[in-house]
VEXDREN-2710 file (C-alpha; in Angstrom, 1 decimal):
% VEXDREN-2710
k/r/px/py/pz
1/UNK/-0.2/25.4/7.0
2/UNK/0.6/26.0/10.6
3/UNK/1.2/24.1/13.5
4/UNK/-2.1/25.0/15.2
5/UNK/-4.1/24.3/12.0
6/UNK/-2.7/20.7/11.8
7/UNK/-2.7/20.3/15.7
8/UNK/-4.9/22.3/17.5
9/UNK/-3.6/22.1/20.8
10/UNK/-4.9/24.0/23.8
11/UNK/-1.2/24.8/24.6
12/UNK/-1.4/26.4/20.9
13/UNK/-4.7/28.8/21.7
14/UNK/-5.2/31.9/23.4
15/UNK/-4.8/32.0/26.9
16/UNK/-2.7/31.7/29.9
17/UNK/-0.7/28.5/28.8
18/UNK/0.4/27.8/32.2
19/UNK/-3.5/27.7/33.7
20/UNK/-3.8/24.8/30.5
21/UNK/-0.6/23.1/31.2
22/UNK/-1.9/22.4/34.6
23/UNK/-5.5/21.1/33.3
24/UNK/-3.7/18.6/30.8
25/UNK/-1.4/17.2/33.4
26/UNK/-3.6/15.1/35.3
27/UNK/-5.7/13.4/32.5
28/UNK/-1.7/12.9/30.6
29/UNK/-0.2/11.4/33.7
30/UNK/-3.0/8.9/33.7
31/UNK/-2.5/7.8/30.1
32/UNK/0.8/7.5/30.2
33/UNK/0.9/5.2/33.7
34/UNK/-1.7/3.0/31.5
35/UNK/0.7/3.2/28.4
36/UNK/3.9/2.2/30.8
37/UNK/2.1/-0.6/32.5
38/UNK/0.8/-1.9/29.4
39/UNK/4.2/-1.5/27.7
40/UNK/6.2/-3.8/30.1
41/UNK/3.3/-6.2/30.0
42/UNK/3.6/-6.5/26.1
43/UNK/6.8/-7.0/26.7
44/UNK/6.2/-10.5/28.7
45/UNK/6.8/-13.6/26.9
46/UNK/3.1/-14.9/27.2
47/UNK/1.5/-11.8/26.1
48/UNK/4.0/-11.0/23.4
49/UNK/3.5/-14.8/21.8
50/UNK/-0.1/-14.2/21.8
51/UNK/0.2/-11.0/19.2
52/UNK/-0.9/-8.8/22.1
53/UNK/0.7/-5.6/21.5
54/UNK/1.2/-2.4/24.1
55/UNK/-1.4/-0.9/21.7
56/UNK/-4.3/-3.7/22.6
57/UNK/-3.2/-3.9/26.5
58/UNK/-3.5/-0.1/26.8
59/UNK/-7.2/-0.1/25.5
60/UNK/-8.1/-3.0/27.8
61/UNK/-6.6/-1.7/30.4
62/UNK/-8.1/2.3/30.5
63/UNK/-11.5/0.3/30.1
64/UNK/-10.9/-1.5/33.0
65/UNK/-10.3/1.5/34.9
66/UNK/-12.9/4.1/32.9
67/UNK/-15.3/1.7/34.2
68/UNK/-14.7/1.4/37.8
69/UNK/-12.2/4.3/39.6
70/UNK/-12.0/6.8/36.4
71/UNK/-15.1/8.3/37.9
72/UNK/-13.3/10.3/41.2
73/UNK/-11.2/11.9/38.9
74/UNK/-12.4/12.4/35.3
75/UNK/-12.9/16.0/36.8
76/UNK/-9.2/16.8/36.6
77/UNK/-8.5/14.4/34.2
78/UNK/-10.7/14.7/31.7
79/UNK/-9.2/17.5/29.3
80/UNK/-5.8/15.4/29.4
81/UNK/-7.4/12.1/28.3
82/UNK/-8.9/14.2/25.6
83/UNK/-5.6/15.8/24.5
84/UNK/-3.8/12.2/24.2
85/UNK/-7.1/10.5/22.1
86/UNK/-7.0/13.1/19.8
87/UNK/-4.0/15.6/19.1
88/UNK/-1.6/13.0/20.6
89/UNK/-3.2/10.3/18.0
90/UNK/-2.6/12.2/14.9
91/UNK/1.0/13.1/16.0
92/UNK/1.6/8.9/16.6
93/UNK/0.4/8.1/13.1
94/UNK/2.7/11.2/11.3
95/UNK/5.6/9.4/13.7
96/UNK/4.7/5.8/12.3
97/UNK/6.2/6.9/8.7
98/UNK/9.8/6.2/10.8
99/UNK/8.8/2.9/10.4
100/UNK/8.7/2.7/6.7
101/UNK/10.7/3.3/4.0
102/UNK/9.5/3.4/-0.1
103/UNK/12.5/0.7/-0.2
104/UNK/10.2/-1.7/1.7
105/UNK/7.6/-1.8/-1.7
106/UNK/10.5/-2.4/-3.8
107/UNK/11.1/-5.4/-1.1
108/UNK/7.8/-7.4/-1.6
109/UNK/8.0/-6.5/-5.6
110/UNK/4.7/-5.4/-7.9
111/UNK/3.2/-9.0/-6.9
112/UNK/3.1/-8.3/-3.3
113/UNK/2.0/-4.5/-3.6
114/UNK/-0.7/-6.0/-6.1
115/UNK/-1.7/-8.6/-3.4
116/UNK/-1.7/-6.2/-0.4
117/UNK/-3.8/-3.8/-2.5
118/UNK/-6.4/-5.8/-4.0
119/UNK/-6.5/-7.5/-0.1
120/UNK/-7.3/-3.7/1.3
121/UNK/-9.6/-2.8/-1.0
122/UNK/-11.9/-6.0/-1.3
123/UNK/-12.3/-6.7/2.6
124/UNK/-13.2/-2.8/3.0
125/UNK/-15.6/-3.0/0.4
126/UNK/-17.2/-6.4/1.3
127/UNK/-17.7/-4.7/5.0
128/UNK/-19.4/-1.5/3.8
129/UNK/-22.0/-4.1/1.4
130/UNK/-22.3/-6.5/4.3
131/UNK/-22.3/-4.2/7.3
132/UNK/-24.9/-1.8/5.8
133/UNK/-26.8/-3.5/4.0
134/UNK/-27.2/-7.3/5.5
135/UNK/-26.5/-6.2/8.7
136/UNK/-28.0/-3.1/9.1
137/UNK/-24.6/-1.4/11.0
138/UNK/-24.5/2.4/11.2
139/UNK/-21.8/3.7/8.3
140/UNK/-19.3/4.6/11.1
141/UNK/-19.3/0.7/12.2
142/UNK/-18.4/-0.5/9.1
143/UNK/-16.0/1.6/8.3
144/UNK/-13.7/1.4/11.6
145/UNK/-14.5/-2.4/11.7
146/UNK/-13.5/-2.9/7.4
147/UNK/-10.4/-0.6/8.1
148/UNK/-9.0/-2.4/11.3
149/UNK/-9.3/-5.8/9.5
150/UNK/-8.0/-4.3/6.3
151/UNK/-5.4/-2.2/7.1
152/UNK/-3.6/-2.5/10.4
153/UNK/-5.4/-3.2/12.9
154/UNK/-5.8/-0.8/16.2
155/UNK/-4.2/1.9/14.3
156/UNK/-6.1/1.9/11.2
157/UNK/-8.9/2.0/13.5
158/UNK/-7.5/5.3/15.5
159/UNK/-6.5/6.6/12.4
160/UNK/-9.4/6.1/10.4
161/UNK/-11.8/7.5/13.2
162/UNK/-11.2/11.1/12.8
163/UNK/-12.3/10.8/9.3
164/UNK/-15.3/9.1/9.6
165/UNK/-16.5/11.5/12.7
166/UNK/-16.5/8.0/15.3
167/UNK/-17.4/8.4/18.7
168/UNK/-14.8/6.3/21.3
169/UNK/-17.6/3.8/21.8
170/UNK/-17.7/3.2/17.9
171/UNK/-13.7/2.6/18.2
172/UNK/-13.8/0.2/20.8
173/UNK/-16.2/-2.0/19.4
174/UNK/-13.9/-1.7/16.1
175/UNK/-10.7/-2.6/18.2
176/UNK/-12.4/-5.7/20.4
177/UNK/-13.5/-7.1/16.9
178/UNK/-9.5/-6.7/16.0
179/UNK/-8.0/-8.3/18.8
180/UNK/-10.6/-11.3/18.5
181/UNK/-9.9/-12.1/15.1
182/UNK/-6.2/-11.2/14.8
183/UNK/-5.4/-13.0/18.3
184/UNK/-7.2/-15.8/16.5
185/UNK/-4.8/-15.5/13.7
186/UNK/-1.8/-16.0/15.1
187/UNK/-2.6/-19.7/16.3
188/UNK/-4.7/-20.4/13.0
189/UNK/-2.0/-19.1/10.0
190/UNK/0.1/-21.7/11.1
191/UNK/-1.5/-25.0/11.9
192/UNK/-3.0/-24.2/7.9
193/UNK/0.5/-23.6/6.6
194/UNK/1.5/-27.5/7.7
195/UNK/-1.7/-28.7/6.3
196/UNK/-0.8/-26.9/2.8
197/UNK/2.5/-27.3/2.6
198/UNK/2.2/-30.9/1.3
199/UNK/-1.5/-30.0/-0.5
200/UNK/-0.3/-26.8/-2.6
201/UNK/3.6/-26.7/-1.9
202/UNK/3.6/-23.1/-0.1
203/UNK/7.5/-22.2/0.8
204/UNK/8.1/-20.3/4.1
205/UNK/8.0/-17.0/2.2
206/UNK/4.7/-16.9/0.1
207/UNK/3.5/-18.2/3.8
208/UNK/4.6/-15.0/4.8
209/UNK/3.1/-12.8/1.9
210/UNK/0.2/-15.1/3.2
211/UNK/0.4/-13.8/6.7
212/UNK/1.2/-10.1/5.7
213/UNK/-1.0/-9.2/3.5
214/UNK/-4.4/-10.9/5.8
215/UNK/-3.4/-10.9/9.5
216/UNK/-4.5/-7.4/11.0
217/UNK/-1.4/-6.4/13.4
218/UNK/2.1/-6.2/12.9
219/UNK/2.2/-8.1/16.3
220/UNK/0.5/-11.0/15.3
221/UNK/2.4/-10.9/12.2
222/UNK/4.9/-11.3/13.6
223/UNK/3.7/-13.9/15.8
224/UNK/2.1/-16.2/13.0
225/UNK/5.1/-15.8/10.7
226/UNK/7.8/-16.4/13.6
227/UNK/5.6/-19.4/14.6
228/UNK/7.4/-21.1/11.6
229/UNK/10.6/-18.8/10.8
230/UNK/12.8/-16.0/11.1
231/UNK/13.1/-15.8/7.4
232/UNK/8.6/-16.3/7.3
233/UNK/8.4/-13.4/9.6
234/UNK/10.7/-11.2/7.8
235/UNK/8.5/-11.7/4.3
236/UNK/5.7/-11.1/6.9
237/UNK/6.7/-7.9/8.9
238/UNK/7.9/-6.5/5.0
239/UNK/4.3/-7.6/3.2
240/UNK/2.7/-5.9/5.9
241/UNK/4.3/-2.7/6.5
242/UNK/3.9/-2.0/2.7
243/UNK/0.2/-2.5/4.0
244/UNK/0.6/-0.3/6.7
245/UNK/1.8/2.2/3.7
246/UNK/-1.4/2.3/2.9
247/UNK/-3.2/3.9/5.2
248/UNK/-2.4/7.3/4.0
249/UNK/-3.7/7.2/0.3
250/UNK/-6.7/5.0/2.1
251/UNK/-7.9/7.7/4.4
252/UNK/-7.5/10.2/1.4
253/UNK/-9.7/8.7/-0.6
254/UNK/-12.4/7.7/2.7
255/UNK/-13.0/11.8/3.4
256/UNK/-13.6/12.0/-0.4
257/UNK/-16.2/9.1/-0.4
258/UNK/-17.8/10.3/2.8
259/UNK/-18.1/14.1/1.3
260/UNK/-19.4/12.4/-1.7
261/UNK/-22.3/10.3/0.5
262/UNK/-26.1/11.1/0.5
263/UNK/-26.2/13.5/3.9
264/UNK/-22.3/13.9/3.7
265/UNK/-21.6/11.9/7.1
266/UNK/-20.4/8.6/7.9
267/UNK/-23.3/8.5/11.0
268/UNK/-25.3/8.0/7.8
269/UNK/-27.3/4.6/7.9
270/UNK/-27.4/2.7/4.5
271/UNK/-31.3/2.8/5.2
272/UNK/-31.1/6.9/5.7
273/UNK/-29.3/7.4/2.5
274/UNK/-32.3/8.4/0.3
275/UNK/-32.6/11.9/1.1
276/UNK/-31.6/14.8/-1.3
277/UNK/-27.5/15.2/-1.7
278/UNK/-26.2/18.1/0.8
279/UNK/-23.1/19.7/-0.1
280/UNK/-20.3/19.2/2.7
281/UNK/-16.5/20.3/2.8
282/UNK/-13.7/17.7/2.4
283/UNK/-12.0/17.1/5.4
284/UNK/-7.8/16.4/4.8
285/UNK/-6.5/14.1/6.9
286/UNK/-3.3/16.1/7.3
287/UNK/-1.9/13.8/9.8
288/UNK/-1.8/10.9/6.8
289/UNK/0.2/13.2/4.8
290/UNK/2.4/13.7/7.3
291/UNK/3.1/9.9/8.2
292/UNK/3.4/10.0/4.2
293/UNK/6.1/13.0/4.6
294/UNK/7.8/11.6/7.7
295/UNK/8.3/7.9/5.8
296/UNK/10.0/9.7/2.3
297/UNK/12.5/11.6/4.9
298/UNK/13.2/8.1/6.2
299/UNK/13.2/6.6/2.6
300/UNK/16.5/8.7/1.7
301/UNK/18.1/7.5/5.0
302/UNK/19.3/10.6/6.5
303/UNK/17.8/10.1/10.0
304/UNK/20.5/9.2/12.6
305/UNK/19.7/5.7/13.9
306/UNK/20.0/6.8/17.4
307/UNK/17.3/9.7/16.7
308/UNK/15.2/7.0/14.6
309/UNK/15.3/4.4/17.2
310/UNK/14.3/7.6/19.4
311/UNK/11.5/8.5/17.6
312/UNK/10.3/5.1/16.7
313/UNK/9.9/5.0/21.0
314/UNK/8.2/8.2/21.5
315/UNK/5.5/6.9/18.1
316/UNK/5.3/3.8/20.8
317/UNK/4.1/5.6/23.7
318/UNK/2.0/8.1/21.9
319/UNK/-0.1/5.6/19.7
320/UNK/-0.3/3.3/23.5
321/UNK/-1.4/6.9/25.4
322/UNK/-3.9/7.4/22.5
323/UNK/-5.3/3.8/23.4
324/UNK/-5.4/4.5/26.9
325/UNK/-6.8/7.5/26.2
326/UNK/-9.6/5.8/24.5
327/UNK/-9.9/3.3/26.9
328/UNK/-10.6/5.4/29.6
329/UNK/-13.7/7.0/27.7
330/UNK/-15.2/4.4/26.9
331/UNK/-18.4/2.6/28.5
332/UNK/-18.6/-0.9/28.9
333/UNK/-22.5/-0.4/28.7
334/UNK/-21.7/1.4/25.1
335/UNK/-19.7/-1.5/23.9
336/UNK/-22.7/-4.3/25.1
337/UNK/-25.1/-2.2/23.5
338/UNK/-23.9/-2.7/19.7
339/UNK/-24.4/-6.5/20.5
340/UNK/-23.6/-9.3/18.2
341/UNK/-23.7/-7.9/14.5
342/UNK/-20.1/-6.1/14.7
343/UNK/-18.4/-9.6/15.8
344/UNK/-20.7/-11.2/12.9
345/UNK/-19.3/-8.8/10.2
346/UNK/-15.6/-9.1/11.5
347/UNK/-15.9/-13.2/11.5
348/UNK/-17.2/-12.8/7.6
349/UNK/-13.9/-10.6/7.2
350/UNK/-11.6/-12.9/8.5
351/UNK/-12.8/-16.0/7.1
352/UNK/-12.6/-13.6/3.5
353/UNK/-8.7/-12.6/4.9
354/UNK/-7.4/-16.3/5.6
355/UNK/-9.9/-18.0/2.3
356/UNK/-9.6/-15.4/-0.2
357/UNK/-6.4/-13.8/1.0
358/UNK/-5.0/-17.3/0.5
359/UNK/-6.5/-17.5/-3.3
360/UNK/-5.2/-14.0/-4.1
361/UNK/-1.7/-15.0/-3.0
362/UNK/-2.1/-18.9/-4.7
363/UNK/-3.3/-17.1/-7.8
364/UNK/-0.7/-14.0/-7.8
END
């Protein structure tokens, strides 16, 4: 497999590569000015208690400015932005595997794996039934909006968009439904946990298989379980990056599904889904089996921690460019137009994440 097959730059094509270096600059500057202003705000005490990561700040911010100044220079700009939502993307999600090691499903045991599992795969399921069928939501909707609140949030949603063939306005709506319900989280998870302490005697760590294995970033993981302890948000952080894990198997299975679908695309409404069977080719997310590849070389612990603690930046500001990126294509006047049912079938999620997310871990 060559590099150009699994990331097909511009730099990487025919051509003079200086005369595309200098188209890309502009449009990468831009992202990565949004990605270091909406670093150092993450990094503020108020925005950092609230669960609001770099990631979330970088989409809010490139809408804020797609939508008013991006206009005078989306000329110059526009082939860079399209570099760091795309290419740059699938690079930050093969970097997130420095995050995780195999060691951390051994961590959470087969109880937790079992919870996080049966946690991915009932919330993406219930959004597919309710999102086509009840609510009438195109196929790509449901899927970006089922994988953000099962998975990981913001990055499940980038990840998972490739696959299902989203447009940015698609991924937008997915991410605002994230950072409603997940911000919502962090301030909910645990005013519950001192009203069930007493009623079903919940210790600080199945509180934070609780949180882990339902909440849908690891920032507001790690804001709900640190809301009642260090040792809470470790069980937390651990639960959830064994979630995290996966992704990659998740967006395996998605392309076969999708190639599997009436029509063969995920643009495929639930009420266009009667036609004959057409035969379509299997995309590979190569990028997930990277992340997969890039987390078992961290799993035998041969990775300096300088260069780990290296890399784990550079996944930062790629993944936050990515946003920005995204941001900055996206129409406010897109977003507005998919009205009311997206936000309807993430509420039904997340009432499913805190209520049955809290029977799964009760019963397990």
């Amino acid at each position: 497999m060559s590099l150009a097959h699994l990331f097909p730059l511009p730099l990487l094509h025919s051509g003079p590569w200086l005369a595309r270096l200098k188209r890309l600059v502009p449009g990468l500057l831009l992202c990565a000015a949004i990605a270091w202003l909406a670093s150092e705000l993450a990094a503020l005490p108020w925005f950092a208690s609230h669960g609001l990561s770099a990631l979330t700040l970088a989409i809010v911010i490139g809408m804020l400015v797609g939508n008013t100044v991006y206009g005078w220079v989306q000329a110059p700009a526009a082939a860079g932005v399209g570099l760091s939502k795309q290419q740059l993307l699938r690079l930050g999600i093969i970097l997130y595997g420095l995050r995780l090691t195999f060691q951390d499903i051994a961590a959470v045991g087969a109880t937790g794996v079992l919870i996080d599992a049966l946690m991915l795969c009932s919330t993406f399921v219930l959004a597919q039934w309710l999102g086509q069928r009840w609510l009438g939501l195109d196929a790509r909707t449901s899927i970006l909006v089922g994988a953000g609140s099962a998975i990981c949030g913001a990055a499940a949603v980038l990840a998972t968009a490739p696959v299902a063939k989203a447009r940015a306005d698609d991924v937008a709506v997915a991410i605002a439904t994230v950072v409603v319900f997940g911000t919502l989280g962090t301030f909910l998870y645990p005013v519950l946990y001192q009203w069930l302490v007493p009623t079903l005697q919940m210790t600080e760590a199945g509180y934070g298989l609780w949180v882990g294995s339902t909440v849908h970033e690891v920032a507001q993981v790690v804001a709900a379980g640190g809301a009642i302890s260090s040792s809470a948000a470790d069980t937390a952080v651990v639960a959830k990056m064994v979630r995290v894990m996966m992704l990659a198997p998740f967006l395996i299975v998605l392309s076969l599904w999708l190639a599997k679908r009436p029509g063969g695309d995920a643009s495929v409404g639930a009420d266009q889904a009667k036609g004959p069977v057409q035969a379509r080719q299997i995309t590979i997310p190569w990028f997930a089996l990277g992340f997969v590849a890039v987390a078992g070389v961290h799993s035998l612990g041969i990775i300096p921690p300088q260069a780990l603690a290296i890399g784990v930046q550079w996944d930062n500001a790629l993944l936050t460019m990515a946003m920005a990126g995204l941001g900055l294509s996206t129409h406010v006047r897109s977003v507005r137009a998919a009205g009311i049912k997206p936000l309807l079938l993430a509420l039904v999620l997340f009432v499913w994440l805190v209520v049955g997310g809290l029977a799964v871990n009760t019963w397990l």
